[in-house]
C-alpha positions as CSV (number, residue, x, y, z in Angstrom):
1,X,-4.6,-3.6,-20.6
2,X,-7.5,-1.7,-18.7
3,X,-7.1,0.7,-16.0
4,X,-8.0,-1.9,-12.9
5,X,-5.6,-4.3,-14.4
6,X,-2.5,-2.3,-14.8
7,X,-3.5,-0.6,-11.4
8,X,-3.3,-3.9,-10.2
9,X,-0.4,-5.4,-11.4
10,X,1.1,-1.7,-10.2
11,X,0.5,-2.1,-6.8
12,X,1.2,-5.3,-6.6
13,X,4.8,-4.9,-8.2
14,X,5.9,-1.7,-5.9
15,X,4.7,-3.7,-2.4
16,X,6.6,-6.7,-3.9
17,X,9.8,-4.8,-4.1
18,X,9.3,-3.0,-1.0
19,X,8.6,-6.5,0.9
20,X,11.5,-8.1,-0.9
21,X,13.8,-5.0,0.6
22,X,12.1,-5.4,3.9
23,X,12.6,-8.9,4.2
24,X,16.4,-8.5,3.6
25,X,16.6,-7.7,7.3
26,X,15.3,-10.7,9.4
27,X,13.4,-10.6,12.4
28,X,13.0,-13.7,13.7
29,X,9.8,-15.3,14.6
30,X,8.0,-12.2,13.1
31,X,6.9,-12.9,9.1
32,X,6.5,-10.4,6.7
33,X,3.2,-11.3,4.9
34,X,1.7,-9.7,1.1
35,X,-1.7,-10.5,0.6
36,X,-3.4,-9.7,-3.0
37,X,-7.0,-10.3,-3.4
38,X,-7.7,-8.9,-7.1
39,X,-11.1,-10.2,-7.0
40,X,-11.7,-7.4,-4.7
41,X,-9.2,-5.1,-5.4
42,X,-7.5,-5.0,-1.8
43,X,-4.1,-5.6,-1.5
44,X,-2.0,-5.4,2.3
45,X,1.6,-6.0,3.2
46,X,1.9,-6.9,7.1
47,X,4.0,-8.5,9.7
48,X,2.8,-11.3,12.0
49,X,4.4,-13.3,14.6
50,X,6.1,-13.1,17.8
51,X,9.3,-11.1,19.7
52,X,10.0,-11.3,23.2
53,X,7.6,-13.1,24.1
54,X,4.7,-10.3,22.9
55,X,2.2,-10.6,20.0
56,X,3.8,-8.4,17.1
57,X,1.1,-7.6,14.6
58,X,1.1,-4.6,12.4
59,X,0.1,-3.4,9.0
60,X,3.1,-1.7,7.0
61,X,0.4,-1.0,3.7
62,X,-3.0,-1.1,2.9
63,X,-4.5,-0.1,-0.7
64,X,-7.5,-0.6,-2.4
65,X,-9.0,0.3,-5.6
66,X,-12.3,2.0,-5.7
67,X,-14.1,3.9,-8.3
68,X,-11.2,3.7,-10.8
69,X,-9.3,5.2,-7.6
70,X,-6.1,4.0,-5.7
71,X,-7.2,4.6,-2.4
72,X,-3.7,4.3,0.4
73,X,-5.5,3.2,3.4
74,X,-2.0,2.9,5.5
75,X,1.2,3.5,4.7
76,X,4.6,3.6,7.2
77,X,6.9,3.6,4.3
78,X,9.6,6.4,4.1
79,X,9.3,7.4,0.5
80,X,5.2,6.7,0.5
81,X,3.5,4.7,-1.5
82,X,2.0,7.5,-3.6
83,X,5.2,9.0,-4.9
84,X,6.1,5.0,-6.0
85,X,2.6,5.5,-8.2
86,X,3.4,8.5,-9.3
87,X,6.8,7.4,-10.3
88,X,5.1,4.5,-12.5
89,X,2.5,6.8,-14.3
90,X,-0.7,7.0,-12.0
91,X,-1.5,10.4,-12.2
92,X,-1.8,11.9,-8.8
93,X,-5.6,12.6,-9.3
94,X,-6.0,9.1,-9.1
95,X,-4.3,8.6,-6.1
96,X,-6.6,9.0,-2.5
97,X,-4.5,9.9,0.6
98,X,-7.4,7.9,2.5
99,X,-5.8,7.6,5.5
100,X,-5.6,11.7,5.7
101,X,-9.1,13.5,7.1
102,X,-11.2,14.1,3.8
103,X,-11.1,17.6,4.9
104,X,-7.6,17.8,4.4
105,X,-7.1,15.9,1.5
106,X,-7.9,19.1,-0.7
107,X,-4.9,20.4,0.6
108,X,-2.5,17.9,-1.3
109,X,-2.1,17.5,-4.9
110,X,-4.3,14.0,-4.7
111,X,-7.7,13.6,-5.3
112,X,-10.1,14.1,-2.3
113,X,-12.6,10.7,-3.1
């Protein structure tokens, strides 16, 4: 299997899980949505819908893959989605903190683009 493809099948397996976990406590009116486009590479977990009467729209996590890089564009998980990579075998310097200032990202054990 090539790099993009298990990257792929990566991602898509740890926001899977996390959704599945998620989804165990129900809001109601409010969805929890995974969207996978591998033609691109982009891959997004969010929640749509209603609650008291309010719009409720938010994105939980965003990754792409870019350059032979997993770039985390958002991520409001507790553990991070980085450490879930790492704990399947990407290697950190294949992992971009994107959503950090690219100044700062060459403080972290990531790579920086």
């Amino acid at each position: 299997m090539d790099k993009l493809t298990q990257y792929q099948n990566t991602i898509k397996q740890i926001l899977t899980e996390y959704q599945r976990i998620s989804s165990q406590v129900t809001v109601v009116d409010v969805d929890e949505v995974l969207m996978f486009d591998d033609e691109r590479s982009q891959y997004l977990w969010f929640n749509i819908g209603w609650k008291q009467g309010k719009r409720v729209k938010g994105i939980s996590v965003y990754i792409r893959i870019k350059n032979e890089k997993i770039y985390i564009e958002e991520d409001l998980t507790e553990e991070g989605i980085a450490t879930e990579l790492m704990r399947l075998n990407v290697p950190p310097s294949d992992i971009v903190l994107a959503f950090q200032p690219p100044e700062a990202r060459k403080y972290t054990e990531f790579a920086t683009v």
